[in-house]
C-alpha positions as CSV (number, residue, x, y, z in Angstrom):
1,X,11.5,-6.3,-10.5
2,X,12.7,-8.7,-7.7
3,X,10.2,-8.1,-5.1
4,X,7.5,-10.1,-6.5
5,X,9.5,-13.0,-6.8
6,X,10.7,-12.2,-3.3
7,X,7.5,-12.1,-2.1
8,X,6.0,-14.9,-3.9
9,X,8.5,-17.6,-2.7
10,X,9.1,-16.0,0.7
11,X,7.2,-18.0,3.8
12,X,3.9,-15.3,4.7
13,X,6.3,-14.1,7.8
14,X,9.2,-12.9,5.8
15,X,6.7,-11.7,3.1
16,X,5.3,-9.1,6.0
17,X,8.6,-8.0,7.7
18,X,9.8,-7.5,3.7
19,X,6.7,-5.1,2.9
20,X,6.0,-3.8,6.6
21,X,9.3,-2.6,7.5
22,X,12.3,-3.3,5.0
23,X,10.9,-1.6,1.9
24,X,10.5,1.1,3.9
25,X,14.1,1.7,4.8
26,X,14.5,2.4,1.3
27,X,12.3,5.3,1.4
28,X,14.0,6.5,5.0
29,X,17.2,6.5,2.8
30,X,16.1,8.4,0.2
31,X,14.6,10.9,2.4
32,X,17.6,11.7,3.8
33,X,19.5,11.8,0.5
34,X,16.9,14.3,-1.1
35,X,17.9,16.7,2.7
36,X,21.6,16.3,2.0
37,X,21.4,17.1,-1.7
38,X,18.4,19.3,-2.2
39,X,20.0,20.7,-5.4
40,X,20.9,17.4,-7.1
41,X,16.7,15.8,-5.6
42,X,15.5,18.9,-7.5
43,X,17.6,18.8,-10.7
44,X,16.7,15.2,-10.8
45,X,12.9,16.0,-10.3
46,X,11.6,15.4,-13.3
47,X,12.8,11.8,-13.5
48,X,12.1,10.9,-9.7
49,X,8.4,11.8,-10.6
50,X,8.4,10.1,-13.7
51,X,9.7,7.0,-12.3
52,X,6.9,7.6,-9.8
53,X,4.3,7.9,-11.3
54,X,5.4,4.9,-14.0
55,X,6.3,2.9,-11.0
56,X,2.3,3.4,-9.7
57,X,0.2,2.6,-12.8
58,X,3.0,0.2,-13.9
59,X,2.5,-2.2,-10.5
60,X,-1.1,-1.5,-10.2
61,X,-1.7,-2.7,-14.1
62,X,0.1,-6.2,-12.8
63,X,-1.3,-6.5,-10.1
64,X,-4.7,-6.2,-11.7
65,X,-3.7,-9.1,-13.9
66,X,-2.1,-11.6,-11.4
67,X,-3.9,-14.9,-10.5
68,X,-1.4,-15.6,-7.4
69,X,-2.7,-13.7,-4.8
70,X,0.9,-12.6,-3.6
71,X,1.9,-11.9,-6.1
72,X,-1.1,-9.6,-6.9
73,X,-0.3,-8.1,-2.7
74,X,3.8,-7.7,-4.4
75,X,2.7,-5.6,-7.2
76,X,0.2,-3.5,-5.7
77,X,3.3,-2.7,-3.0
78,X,5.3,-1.3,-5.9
79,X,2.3,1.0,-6.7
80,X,2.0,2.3,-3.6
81,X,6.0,2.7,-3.3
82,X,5.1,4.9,-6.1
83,X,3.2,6.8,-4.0
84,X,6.2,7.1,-1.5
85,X,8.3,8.0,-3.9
86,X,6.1,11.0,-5.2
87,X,5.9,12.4,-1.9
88,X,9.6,12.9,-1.8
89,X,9.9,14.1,-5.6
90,X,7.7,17.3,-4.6
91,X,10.1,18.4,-2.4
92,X,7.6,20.3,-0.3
93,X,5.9,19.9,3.3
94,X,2.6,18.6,1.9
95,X,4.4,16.3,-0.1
96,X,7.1,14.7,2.4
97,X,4.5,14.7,5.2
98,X,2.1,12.2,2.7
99,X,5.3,10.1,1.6
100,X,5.9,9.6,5.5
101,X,2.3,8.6,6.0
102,X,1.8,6.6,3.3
103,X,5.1,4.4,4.6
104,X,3.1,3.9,7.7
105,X,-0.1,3.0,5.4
106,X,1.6,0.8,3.4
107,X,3.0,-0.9,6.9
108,X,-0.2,-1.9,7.3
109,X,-1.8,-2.5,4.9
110,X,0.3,-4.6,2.7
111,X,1.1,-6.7,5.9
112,X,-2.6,-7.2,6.7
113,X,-2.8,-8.2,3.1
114,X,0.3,-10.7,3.2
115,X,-1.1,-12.0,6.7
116,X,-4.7,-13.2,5.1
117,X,-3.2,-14.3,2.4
118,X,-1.0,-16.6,4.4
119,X,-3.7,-17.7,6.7
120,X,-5.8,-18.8,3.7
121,X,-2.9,-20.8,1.6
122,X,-2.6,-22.7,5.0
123,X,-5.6,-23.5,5.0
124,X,-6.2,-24.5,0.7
125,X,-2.5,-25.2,-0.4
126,X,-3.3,-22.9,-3.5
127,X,-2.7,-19.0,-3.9
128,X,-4.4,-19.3,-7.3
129,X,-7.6,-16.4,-7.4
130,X,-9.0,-18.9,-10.0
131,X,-10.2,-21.6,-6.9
132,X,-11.9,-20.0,-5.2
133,X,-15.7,-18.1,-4.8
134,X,-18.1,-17.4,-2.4
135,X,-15.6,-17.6,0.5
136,X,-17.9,-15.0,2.4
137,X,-20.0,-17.7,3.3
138,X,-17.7,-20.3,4.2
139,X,-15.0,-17.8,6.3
140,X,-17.3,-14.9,7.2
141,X,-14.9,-13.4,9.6
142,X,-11.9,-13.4,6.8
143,X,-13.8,-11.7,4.6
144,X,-14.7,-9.5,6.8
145,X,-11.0,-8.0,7.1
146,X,-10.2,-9.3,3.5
147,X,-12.8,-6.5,2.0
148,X,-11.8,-3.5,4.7
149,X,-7.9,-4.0,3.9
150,X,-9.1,-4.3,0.0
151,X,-10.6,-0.9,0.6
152,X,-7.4,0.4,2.1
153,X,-5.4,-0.3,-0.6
154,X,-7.5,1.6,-3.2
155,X,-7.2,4.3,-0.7
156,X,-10.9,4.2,0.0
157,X,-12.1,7.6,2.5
158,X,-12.0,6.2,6.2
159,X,-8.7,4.1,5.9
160,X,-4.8,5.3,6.4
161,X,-4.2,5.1,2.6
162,X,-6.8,7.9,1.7
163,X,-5.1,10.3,4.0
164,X,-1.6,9.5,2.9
165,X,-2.8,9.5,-1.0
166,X,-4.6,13.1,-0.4
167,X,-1.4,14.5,1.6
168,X,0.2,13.3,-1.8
169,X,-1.9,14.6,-4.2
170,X,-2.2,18.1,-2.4
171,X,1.8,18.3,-3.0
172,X,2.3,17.2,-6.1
173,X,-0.2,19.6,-7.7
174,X,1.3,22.2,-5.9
175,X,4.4,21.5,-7.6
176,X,3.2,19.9,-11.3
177,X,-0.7,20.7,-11.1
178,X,-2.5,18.9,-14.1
179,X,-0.2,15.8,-14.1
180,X,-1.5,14.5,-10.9
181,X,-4.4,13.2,-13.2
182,X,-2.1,10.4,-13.3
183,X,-2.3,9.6,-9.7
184,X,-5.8,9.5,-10.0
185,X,-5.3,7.0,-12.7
186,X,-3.3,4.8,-10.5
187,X,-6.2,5.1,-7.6
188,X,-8.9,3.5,-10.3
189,X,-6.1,1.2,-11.1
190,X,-6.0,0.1,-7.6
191,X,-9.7,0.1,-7.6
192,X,-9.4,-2.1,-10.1
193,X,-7.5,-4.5,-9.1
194,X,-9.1,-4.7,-5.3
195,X,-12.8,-5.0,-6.7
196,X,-11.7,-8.1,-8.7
197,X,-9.9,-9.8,-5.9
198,X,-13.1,-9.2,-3.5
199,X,-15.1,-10.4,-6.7
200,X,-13.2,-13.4,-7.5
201,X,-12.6,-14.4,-3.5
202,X,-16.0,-13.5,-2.4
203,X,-19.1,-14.0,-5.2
204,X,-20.1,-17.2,-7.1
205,X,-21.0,-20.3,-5.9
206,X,-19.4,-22.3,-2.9
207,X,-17.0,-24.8,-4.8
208,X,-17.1,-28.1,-3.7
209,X,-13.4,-28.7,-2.7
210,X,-14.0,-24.9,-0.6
211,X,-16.7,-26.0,1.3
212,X,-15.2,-27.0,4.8
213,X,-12.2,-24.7,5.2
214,X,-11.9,-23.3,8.5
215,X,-12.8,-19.7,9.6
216,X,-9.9,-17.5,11.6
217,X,-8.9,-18.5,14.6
218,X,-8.9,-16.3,18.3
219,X,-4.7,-15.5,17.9
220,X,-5.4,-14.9,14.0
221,X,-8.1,-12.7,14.7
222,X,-6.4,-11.2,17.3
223,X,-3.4,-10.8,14.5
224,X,-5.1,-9.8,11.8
225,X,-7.9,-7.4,14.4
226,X,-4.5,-5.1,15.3
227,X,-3.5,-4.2,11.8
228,X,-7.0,-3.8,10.5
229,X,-7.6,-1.7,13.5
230,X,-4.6,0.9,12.4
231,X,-6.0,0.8,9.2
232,X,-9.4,2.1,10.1
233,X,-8.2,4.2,13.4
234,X,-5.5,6.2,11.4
235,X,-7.7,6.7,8.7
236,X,-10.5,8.2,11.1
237,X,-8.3,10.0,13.2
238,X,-4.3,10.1,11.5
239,X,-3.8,13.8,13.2
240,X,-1.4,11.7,16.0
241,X,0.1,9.9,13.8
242,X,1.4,12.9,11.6
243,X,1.8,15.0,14.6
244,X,4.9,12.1,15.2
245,X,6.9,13.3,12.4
246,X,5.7,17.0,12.0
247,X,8.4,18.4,13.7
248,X,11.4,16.3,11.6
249,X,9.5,17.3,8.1
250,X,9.3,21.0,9.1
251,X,13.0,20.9,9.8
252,X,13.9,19.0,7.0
253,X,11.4,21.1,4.7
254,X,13.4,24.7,5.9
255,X,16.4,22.8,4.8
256,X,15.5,22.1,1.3
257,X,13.6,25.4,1.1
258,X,16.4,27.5,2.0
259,X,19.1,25.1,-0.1
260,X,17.2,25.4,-3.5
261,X,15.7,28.5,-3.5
């Protein structure tokens, strides 16, 4: 409930250290708690994966509904926290090694997201989706890596979050089956919510008070071109980038295998 409002009055900096790297510290945490106390993680299973998968559609119906674009960016990161959170509540290899991933994905994403965001209030003085259009003409270059992080965040085939959300999916109907129909949910949620931001930012005509904003800079580009290049490299080719944390997942997997069986 706080992170929004975090996020939302937060300078764009802060608002990409909070969703690149602190929120993820949570999940680290709890990933270590579910390998101490495998027995408590799986008694408590069916509320971690409830809270999951409430957490997901619950964030992504918000953020379909925002007009402040961070805000919409905060909300979306809840949902896919959801997705983190999942991961763990399978308690299998499949499972952890998508929740691990999907930290990563979210890394990047969400801080690409925050990044633009910021680069485009600085440039208008308003976060409201409501003014503005057409921007594709007017900043070619940020819509450009406005529509590929979009994609990302839906989890569209080709970008880090697809891998991460299938790694996810493949656990968790391992261990519940059907009621991962509610993680696809959540995807066309997110679908959602990034078609109507690439709508609303990019369509329509040129408003007057739009019509001179400057494009992205060299050092933006150069900024926003090494997070949107993750995003599309680890999405292509993730294989070195789960190989990292294979070999702490398989350990930690024997341990909650051999604890709980």
């Amino acid at each position: 409930g706080w992170l929004p409002w975090a996020h939302v009055e937060a300078p764009s900096a802060i608002s990409i250290l909070l969703s690149g790297i602190l929120l993820k510290m949570g999940a680290y945490g709890l990933i270590r708690a579910v390998v101490m106390l495998p027995e408590a993680a799986q008694a408590m299973q069916p509320v971690l994966v409830f809270i999951a998968l409430f957490g997901m559609i619950y964030g992504g119906l918000l953020a379909w509904r925002q007009t402040d674009l961070k805000a919409m960016v905060a909300y979306s990161s809840v949902s896919h926290m959801g997705v983190v959170m999942l991961g763990i509540a399978t308690l299998n290899y499949t499972g952890l090694t998508g929740a691990v991933f999907q930290m990563t994905a979210h890394g990047l994403v969400a801080g690409a997201m925050f990044l633009l965001v910021g680069l485009l209030y600085e440039r208008t003085n308003t976060r409201n989706i409501l003014d503005y259009s057409s921007l594709v003409l007017v900043m070619p270059r940020f819509a450009l890596f406005m529509t590929i992080t979009l994609f990302a965040a839906m989890g569209l085939p080709g970008t880090v979050g697809f891998v991460a959300e299938i790694h996810v999916a493949i656990g968790g109907f391992q261990q519940w089956g059907y009621l991962m129909v509610f993680l696809g949910l959540s995807i066309l949620i997110s679908s959602a919510y990034a078609i109507r931001t690439a709508g609303m930012l990019f369509t329509g005509p040129v408003k007057p008070q739009m019509r001179q904003i400057e494009d992205l800079r060299i050092p933006e580009l150069l900024a926003a071109s090494l997070l949107v290049a993750g995003i599309l490299i680890f999405g292509l080719w993730p294989a070195p980038l789960i190989e990292l944390s294979t070999a702490t997942i398989t350990q930690m997997n024997d341990i909650i295998s051999q604890r709980i069986q």
